[in-house]
N, C-alpha and C positions, 0 to 999 in steps of 0.2 A: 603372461600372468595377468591377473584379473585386475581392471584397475581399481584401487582402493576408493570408495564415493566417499568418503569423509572421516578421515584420519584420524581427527581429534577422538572420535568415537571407538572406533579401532584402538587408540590406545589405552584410554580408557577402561575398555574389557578387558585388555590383556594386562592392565595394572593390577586385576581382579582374578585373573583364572587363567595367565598365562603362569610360565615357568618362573622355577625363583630367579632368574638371570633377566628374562622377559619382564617381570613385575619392577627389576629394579631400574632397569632402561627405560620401564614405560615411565616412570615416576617421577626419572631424571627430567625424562622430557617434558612432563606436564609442569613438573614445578620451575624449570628454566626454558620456558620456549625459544625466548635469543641464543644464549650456549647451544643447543642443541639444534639449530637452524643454522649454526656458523663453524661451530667446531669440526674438528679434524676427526677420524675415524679414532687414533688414539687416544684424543682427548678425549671423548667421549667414552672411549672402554677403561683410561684410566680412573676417570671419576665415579664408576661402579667397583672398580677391580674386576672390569673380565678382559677377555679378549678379543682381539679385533676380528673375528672366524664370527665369536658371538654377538658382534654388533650384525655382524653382516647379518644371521642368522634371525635375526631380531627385524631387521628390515623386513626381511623376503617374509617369515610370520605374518606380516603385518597386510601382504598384497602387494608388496614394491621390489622392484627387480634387484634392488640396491640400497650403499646411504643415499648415493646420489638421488636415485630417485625419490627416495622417503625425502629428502629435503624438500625436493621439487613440493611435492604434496604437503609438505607441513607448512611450508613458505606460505601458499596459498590459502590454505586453512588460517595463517596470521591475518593475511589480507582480507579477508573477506570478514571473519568473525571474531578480530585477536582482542577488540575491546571487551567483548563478551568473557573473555578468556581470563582475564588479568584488571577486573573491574577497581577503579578507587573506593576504597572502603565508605562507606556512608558516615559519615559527620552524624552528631550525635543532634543537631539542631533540625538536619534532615528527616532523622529518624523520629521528630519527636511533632514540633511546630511549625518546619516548612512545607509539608506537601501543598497545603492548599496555594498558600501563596504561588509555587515552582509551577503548581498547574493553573489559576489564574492569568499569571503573569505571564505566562508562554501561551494561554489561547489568547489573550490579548494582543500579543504582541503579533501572531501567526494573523490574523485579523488585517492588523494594522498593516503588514507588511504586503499585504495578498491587496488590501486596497489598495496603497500607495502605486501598488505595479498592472494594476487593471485600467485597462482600455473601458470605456463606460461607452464608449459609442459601437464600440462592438459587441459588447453587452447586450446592451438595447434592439443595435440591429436583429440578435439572434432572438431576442423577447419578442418582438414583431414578427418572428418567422415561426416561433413556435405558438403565438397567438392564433396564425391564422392558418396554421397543419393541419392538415386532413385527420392524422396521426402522428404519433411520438412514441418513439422506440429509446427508450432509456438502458444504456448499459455500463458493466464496470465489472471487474474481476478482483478477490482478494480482498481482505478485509475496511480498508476505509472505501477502493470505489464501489465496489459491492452495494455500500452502506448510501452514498450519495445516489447509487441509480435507483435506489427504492426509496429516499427522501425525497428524490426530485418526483418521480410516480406518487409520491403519498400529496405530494403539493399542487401537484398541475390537475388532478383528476377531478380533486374538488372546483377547480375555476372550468369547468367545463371541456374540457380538453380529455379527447379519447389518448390514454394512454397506458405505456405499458414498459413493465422495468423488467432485465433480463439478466443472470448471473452466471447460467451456465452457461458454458462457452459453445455447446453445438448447439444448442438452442438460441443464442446470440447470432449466428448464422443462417440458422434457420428461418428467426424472423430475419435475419436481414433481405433472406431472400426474395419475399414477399412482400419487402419493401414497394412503393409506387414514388414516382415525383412528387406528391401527395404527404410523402414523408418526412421528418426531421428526425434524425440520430441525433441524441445526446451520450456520445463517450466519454468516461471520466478512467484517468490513470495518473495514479500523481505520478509514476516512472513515465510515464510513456511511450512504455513495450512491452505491456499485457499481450502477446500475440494474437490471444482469441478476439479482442477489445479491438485491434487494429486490422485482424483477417474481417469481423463483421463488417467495419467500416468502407471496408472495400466492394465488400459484395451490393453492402445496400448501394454505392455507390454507382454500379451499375446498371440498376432499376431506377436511375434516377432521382433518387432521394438525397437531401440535402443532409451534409454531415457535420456538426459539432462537435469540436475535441475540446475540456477539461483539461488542463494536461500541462506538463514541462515545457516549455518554447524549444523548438529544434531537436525535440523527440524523435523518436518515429511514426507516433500517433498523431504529435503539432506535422509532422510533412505530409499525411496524407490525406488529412483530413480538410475539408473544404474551410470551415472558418475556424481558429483557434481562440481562446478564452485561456491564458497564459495562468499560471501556476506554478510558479517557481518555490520549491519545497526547502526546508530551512529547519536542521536539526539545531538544540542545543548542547548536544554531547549527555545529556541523563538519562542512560540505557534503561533506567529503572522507571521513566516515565513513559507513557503510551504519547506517541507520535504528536505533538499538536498541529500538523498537517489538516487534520482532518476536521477543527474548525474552522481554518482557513477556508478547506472546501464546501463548507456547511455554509460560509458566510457568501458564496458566491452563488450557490444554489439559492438561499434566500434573494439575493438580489436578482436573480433572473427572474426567478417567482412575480417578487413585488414587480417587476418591471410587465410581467406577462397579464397580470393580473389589473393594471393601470390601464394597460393598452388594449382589453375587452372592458372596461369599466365597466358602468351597474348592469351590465347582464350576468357578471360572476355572483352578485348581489343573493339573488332568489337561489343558489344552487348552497353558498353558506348557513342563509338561513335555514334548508331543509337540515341539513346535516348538524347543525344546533339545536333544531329541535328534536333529531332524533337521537342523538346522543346523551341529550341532557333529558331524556326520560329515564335514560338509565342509571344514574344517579344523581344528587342533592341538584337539584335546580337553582344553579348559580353560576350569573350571567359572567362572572368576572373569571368564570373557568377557561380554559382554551378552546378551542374547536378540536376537538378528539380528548383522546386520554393521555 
C-alpha cells in the first residue's frame, strides 16, 4: 500500500470529506495528537463510539496498512512538525507591542553569538584568498543561503572581483565543473546538507579549486569542504518569527567583505566611486545615501 507522504494532511481532508465515522476519528486525532499516538485500538473507537473494524478501516483510508502503522507515521509527523501543530497561544503583549523588540533583540543576539564563536584568523585567511581568485563561485540553496550567495556576489563584484552567485542546483554543478585552481567556492548552508551545495563542492574540488563552507561545524558540508567558517545556528522557540539565523549569516558575509576589501586597498577605491556616481544620477544626489538602492 502506498506510503502516506504526510499524514497530518491526510487527516485533515478526510476530517472534510471523508465518511461520518472517518470525520470523527480524524478530528479525534487532530485535537489530541498524544491520546491518539498512544492509545489502544479500543480506546480509540471508544471515544468516538465506533468499532474497532472502523478504526482499522480508518487507518488503511488513510494509506497505512494498519493502527500500527498509522501511528508509526503520526509519531513522526509529531517529531518533525508537532510545534507547528499545537502552537502556545500568543500573549496579548505579543500581539500588540513586542514584535520589534522579539525581532531586534534576537538579530542582536544571533550577531553576537555567531561573533563570540568565529575563528577571525580563518576569516581573514579566506579574505586573502578570495582577494587574490582568478574567480568566485558563490552558492547556497533555500531561502536564507540562497539569499547570502547573492549578498555575498552583490559585495565582492563591486571591489573588483570577477564573480558569480548560483542557486540552482544543476547549474551549481555546472559551474563547478568549469571550476580552475584559479577558483574559490563560497558555500553557505546553515544545515549543512543542502546535497546540491555539497555535490558542487565536490566536483569543483576536482578541477582544483579551492573550497569554502559557511556552514554547522561537523556537518557534511563543514567535512568536505576545504576550509570551514563555523556557523552554529540557534533558534528561540517563536515559530511565528522568521529565523534570526540569517543575520548572523549576513554579519559574517559583511566581515569577509570588509576583510576582502582591506586586503585590495585603494584600488577597490575608483571601482565605488564609478558605481556612486552612476547610481546617484538616478535619483536625489545625496552623498549620505548608500552605494546602491
Amino acid at each position: 500500500m502506498k506510503t502516506p507522504a504526510d499524514i497530518i494532511t491526510r487527516l485533515q481532508l478526510m476530517s472534510q470529506d471523508g465518511t461520518k465515522s472517518d470525520r470523527r476519528l480524524a478530528n479525534l486525532v487532530l485535537s489530541d495528537l498524544d491520546f491518539a499516538s498512544k492509545a489502544a485500538i479500543s480506546e480509540i473507537a471508544a471515544r468516538v463510539s465506533v468499532s474497532e473494524p472502523t478504526v482499522t478501516r480508518f487507518c488503511r483510508n488513510l494509506g497505512c496498512e494498519g493502527l500500527r502503522d498509522f501511528k508509526f507515521y503520526l509519531a513522526q509527523a509529531i517529531a518533525i512538525g508537532g510545534q507547528y501543530l499545537s502552537p502556545e497561544p500568543l500573549s496579548r503583549d505579543a500581539r500588540e507591542q513586542r514584535i520589534a523588540s522579539a525581532i531586534t533583540e534576537a538579530a542582536v543576539s544571533a550577531i553576537q553569538r555567531a561573533s563570540e564563536n568565529l575563528d577571525m584568523t580563518t576569516l581573514v585567511d579566506v579574505a586573502a584568498r578570495l582577494a587574490a581568485s582568478g574567480n568566485v563561485l558563490c552558492i547556497g540553496s533555500g531561502g536564507i543561503s540562497s539569499m547570502m550567495a547573492t549578498e555575498m556576489q552583490n559585495r565582492l563584484f563591486r571591489l573588483g572581483l570577477s564573480v558569480l552567485a548560483q542557486i540552482d542546483g544543476q547549474l551549481q554543478r555546472m559551474y563547478a565543473a568549469v571550476a580552475t585552481p584559479d577558483t574559490t567556492v563560497v558555500a553557505f548552508s546553515v544545515s549543512g546538507y543542502a546535497r546540491s551545495v555539497i555535490e558542487a563542492v565536490q566536483v569543483a574540488q576536482q578541477y582544483g579549486a579551492a573550497t569554502v563552507a559557511v556552514t554547522a561545524p561537523d556537518s557534511a558540508l563543514a567535512k568536505v569542504a576545504d576550509t570551514v567558517i563555523q556557523l552554529q545556528p540557534f533558534e528561540d522557540g517563536n515559530i511565528y518569527k522568521p529565523t534570526s539565523s540569517r543575520y548572523a549569516l549576513l554579519a559574517i558575509v559583511d566581515m569577509i567583505v570588509t576583510s576582502v576589501a582591506e586586503t585590495r586597498g585603494p584600488k577597490v577605491l575608483e571601482n565605488l566611486r564609478r558605481i556612486k556616481q552612476s547610481v546617484n544620477t538616478l535619483k536625489v544626489d545625496d552623498p549620505r545615501l548608500p552605494l546602491g538602492d
